[in-house]
N, C-alpha and C positions, 0 to 999 in steps of 0.2 A: 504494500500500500504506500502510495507517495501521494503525500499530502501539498497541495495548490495553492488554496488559500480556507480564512475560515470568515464564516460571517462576521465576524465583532469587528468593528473600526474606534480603531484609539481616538480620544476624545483632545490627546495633547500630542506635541512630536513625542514619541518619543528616544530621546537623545543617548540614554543609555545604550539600551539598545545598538543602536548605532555605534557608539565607541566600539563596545565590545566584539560587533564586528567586522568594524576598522581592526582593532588589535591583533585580533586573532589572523588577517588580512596582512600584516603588516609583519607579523612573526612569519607565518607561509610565507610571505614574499623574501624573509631572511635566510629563511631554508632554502630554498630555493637557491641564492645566489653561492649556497656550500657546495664542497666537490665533496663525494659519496662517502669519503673516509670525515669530512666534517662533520658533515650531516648524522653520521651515527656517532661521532662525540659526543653532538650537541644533544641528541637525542637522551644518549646514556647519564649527559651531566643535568638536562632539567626536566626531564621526563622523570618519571615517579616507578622506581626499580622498592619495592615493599624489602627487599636485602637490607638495599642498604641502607635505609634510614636507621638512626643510632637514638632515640628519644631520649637520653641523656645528653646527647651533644644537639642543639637546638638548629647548629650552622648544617644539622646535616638533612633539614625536615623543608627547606624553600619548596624542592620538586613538590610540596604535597600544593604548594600554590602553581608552581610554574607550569606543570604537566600539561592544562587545562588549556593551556594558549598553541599548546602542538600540534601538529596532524601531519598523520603520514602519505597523503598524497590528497591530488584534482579531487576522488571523489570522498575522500574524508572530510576537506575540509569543506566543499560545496555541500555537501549532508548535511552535516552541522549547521553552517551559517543560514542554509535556506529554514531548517524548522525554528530556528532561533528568530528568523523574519517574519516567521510566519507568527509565532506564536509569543513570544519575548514583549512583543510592544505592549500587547493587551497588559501581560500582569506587571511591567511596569507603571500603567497609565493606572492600574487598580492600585497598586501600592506609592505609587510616589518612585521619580527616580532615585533620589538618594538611597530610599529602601531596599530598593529595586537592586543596586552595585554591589550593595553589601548582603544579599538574601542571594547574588547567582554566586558570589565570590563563595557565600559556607557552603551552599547546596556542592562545588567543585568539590571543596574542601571533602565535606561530608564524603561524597562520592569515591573522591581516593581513601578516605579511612577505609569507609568499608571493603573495599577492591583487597587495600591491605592485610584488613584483621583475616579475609578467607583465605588469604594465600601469600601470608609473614614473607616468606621463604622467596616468594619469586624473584626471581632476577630477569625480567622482561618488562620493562618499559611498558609502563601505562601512558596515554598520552589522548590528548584530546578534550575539546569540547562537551562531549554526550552527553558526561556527569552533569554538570552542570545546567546544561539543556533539560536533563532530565529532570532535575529539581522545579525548573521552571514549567515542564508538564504537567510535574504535579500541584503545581499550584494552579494553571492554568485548570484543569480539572476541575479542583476544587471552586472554582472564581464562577468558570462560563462552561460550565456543564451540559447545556443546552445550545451552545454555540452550534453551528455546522462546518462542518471539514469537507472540504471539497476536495474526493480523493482518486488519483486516479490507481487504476486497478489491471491489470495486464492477463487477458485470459489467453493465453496462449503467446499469440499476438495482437490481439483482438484489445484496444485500447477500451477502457467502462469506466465512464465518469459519475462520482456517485457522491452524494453528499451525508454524510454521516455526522450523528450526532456526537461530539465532542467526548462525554465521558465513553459512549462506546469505541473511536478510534484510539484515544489514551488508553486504555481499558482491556484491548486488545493487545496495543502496544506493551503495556507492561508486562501483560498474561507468556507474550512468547518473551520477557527477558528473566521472567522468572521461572518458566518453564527450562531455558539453555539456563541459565546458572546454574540450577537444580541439578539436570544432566552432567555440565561442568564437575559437580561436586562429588558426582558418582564415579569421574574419572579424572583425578587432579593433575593430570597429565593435560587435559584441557583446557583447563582453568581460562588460556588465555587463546582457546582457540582460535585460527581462524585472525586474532590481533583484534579479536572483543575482547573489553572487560566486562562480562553481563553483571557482577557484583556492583562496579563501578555506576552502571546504570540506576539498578535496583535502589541502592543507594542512595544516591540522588533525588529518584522518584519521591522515596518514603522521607527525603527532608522535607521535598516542596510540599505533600501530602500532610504533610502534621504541623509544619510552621509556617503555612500559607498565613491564616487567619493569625495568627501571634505576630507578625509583621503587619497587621493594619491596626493593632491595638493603641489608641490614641490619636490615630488617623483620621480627619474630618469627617463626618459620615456625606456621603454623598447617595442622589438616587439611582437607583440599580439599573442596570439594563434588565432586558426582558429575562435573556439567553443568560443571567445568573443565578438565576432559581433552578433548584433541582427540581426534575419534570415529577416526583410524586410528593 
């Protein structure tokens, strides 16, 4: 399923947003200009290796922020930045930006703990956006539930444009990363199959999912769109 667009229209720019996928745009664009042996330096020194982090030694825990700005090629990081366009402005425009910088930065955060706690040991570079997207799903979720996703859907070849309601496209989405985590766990030789981290995802989702509403607490009350009311 590759998601289009969704009905909800932001009510402000939103700017964060934006930055973040300037940033992430702007790291790609650095990798990029590395020769092969660089590029897997740079990979190995700020991408998020669960080895080697030292929680005693504070200088050795960056990657658990920097990881999040990385991606390993054209369709990793166009993945990422599109659901992030797609979906990022809404729950900015609901929480406020300031909120907004500081709720994608921990949902990241979050995301690499947990990738970590399931697999200490690994020495495979986590890297990527997703965590942190993902956190933002799950707030989006929780916000405009009702929203619609306009999705396309590939039967065969046969392109099918279909509009689905929000909590069932997240809903879905989550169901197969916790389905492959699950599997992952059965064979930890997988863990990072494939160059997913399904924890990392998982992760994430369950920040945005429980600290969506804890992030608007004191926030001006405003009136609701339609599409944020759960449909029962």
């Amino acid at each position: 399923m590759i998601p289009l667009k969704d009905t909800i229209r932001a009510r402000s720019f939103p700017v964060v947003n934006w930055i973040l996928i300037l940033a992430n745009g702007l790291v790609f664009y650095h990798e990029l200009t590395l020769s092969p042996l660089g590029l897997q330096r740079f990979i190995l020194h700020y991408g998020l290796v669960p080895a080697n982090l030292d929680w005693s030694n504070p200088a050795t825990l960056y990657p658990i922020f920097t990881h999040m700005f990385i991606h390993s090629g054209w369709l990793h990081i166009l993945g990422n930045m599109w659901v992030l366009f797609i979906f990022g402005d809404n729950v900015e425009d609901r929480m406020g930006s300031a909120r907004y910088v500081v709720f994608y930065i921990l949902g990241g955060i979050a995301a690499g703990l947990m990738q970590t706690f399931i697999d200490p040991t690994s020495q495979i570079p986590a890297i990527g956006a997703s965590g942190a997207i993902a956190a933002v799903l799950g707030a989006y979720f929780v916000f405009y539930p009702k929203a619609r996703v306009t999705t396309l859907i590939l039967l065969i070849i046969i392109p099918w444009f279909v509009d689905i309601p929000a909590f069932v496209f997240i809903g879905i989405w989550f169901i197969l990363q916790l389905f492959s985590g699950l599997t992952a766990l059965s064979t930890p030789s997988s863990l990072n199959a494939g160059g997913v981290a399904w924890w990392a995802h998982i992760g994430g989702f369950l920040f945005g999912l429980l600290l969506a509403y804890p992030f608007l607490i004191g926030k001006q009350i405003r009136q609701w769109h339609k599409d944020e009311y759960w449909p029962w």
